[in-house]
C-alpha positions as CSV (number, residue, x, y, z in Angstrom):
1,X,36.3,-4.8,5.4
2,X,39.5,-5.1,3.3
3,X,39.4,-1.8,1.1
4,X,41.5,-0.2,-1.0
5,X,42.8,2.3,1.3
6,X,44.0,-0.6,4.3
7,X,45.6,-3.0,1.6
8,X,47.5,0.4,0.4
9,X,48.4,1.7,3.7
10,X,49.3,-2.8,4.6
11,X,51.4,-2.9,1.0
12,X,53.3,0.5,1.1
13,X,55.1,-0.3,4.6
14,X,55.0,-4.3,3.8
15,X,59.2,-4.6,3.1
16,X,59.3,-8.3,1.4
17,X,58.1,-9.4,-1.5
18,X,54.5,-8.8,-1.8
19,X,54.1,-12.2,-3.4
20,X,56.8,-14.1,-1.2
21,X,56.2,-16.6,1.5
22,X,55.1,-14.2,3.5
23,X,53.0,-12.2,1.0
24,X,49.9,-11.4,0.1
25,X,49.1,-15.2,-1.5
26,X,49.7,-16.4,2.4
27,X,47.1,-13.8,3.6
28,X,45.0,-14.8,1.3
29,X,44.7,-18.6,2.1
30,X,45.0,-17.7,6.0
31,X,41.7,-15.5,5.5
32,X,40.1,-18.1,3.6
33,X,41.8,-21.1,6.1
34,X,40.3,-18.9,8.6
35,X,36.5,-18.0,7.0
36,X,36.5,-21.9,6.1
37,X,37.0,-23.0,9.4
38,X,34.6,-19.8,11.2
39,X,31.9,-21.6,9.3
40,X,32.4,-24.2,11.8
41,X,33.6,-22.5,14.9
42,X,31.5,-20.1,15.3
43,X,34.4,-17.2,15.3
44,X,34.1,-13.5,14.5
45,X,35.1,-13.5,10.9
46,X,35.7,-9.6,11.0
47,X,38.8,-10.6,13.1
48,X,39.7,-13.2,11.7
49,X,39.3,-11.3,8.1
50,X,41.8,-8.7,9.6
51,X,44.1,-11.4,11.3
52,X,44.8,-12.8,8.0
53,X,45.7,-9.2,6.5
54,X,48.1,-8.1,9.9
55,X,49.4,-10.9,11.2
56,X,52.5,-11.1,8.9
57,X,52.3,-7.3,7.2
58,X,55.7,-6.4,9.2
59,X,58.0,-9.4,9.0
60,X,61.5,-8.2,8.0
61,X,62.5,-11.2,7.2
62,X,61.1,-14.7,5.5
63,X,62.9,-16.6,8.1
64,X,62.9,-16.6,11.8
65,X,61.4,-13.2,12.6
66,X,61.2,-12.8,16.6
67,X,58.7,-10.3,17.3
68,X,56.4,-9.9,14.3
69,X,53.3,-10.7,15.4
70,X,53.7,-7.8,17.9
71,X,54.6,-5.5,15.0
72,X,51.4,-6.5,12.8
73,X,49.3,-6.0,16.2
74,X,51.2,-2.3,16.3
75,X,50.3,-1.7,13.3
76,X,46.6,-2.9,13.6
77,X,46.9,0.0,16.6
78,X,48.1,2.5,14.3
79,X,45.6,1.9,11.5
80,X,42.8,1.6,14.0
81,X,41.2,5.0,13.8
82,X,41.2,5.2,9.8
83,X,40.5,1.7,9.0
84,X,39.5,-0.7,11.0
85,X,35.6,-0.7,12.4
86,X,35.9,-3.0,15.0
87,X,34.6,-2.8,18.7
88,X,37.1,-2.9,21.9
89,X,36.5,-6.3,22.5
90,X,37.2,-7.4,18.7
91,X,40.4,-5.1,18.6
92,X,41.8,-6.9,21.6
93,X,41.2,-10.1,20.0
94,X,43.0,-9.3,17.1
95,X,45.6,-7.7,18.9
96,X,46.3,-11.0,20.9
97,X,46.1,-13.2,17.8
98,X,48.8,-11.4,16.1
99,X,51.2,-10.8,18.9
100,X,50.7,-14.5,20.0
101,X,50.3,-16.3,16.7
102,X,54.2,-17.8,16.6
103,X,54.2,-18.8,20.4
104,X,52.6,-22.4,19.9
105,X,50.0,-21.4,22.1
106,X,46.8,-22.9,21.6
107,X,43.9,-22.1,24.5
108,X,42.6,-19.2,23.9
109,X,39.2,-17.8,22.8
110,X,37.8,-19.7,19.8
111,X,37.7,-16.5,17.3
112,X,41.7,-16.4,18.2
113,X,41.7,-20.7,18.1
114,X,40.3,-20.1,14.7
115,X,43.1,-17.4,14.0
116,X,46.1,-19.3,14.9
117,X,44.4,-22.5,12.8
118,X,43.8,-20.7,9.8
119,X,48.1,-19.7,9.6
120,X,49.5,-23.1,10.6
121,X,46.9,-24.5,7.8
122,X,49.2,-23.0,5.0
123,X,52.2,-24.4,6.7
124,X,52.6,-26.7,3.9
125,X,54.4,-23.8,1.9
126,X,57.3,-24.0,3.9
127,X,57.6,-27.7,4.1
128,X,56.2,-27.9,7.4
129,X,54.0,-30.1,8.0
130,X,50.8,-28.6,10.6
131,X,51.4,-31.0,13.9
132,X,48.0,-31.5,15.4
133,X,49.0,-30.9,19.3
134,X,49.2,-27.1,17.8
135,X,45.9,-27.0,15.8
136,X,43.4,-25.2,18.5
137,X,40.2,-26.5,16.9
138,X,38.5,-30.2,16.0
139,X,37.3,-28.1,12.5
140,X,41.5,-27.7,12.1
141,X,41.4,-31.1,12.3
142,X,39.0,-32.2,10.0
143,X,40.8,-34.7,7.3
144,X,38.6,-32.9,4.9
145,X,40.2,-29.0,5.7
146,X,43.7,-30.6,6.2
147,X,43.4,-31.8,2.6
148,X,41.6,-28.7,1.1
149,X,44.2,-26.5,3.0
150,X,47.6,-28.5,2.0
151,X,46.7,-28.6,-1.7
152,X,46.3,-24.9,-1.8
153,X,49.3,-24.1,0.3
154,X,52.2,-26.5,-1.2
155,X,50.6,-25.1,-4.6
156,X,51.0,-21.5,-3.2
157,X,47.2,-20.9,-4.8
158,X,46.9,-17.5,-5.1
159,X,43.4,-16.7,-5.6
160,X,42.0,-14.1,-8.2
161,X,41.4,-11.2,-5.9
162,X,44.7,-10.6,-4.8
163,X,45.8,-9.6,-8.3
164,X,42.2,-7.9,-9.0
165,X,41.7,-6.2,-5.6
166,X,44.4,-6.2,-3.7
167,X,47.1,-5.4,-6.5
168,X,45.2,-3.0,-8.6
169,X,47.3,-0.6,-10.3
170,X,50.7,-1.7,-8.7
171,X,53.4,-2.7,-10.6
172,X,54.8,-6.2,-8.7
């Protein structure tokens, strides 16, 4: 689902530091925040594999960015055709969960519940502690995943692949 080509085409318009805040180390534990917690919820994990790999590849900034969600959403448009094999239905769900993922929302449908979980999980990076009136789902929740999730994310784990796989032959 994540290939070479999409984390080229993702990396070679990504402007920040592919290993910053909002980097590929934060996709990384969102998409394993959010296969952790699909386990649980039921949730279409080829969304929520893609969520984790859009939902923050055009920030401009590591700050307040107003309106990047709707960029990685854009962008999941653009690369639709080439790279992404996902029905209508599971396009629009993606779609939503990266336009709405900053908004604080939290009704929704559960594979975009499971979304919006698996990002405020690795809030902990930024000193921000996940408040549990915006977690969407009771696996979210779980003392168990808030433990697992805040080692990994005040750590800033970056697990193997992302140098192996998702790095291979760049120069960082």
């Amino acid at each position: 689902m994540i290939d070479q080509d999409l984390m080229k085409a993702l990396i070679d318009g990504y402007t920040l530091p592919v290993l910053g805040t909002h980097g590929l180390s934060h996709w990384a534990r969102v998409l394993e925040n959010g296969l952790r917690l699909a386990a649980s919820t039921g949730a279409n994990e080829r969304v929520v594999t893609l969520f984790a790999v859009f939902h923050d590849a055009r920030r401009v900034n590591e700050a307040i960015d107003p309106g990047h969600g709707a960029r990685g959403g854009a962008l999941a448009t653009e690369l639709r055709a080439q790279h992404l094999d996902l029905s209508d239905p599971e396009f629009a769900l993606l779609v939503t969960a990266c336009e709405h993922h900053t908004d604080g929302a939290t009704d929704g449908d559960i594979t975009v519940q499971t979304c919006w979980d698996a990002d405020r999980l690795d809030l902990w990076r930024v000193r921000t502690v996940p408040r549990r009136e915006y977690l969407c789902t009771p696996a979210a929740c779980a003392p168990e995943i808030l433990a697992w999730s805040r080692e990994r994310s005040e750590s800033r784990f970056t697990p193997g692949y992302v140098l192996s796989e998702w790095l291979a032959g760049r120069d960082i």
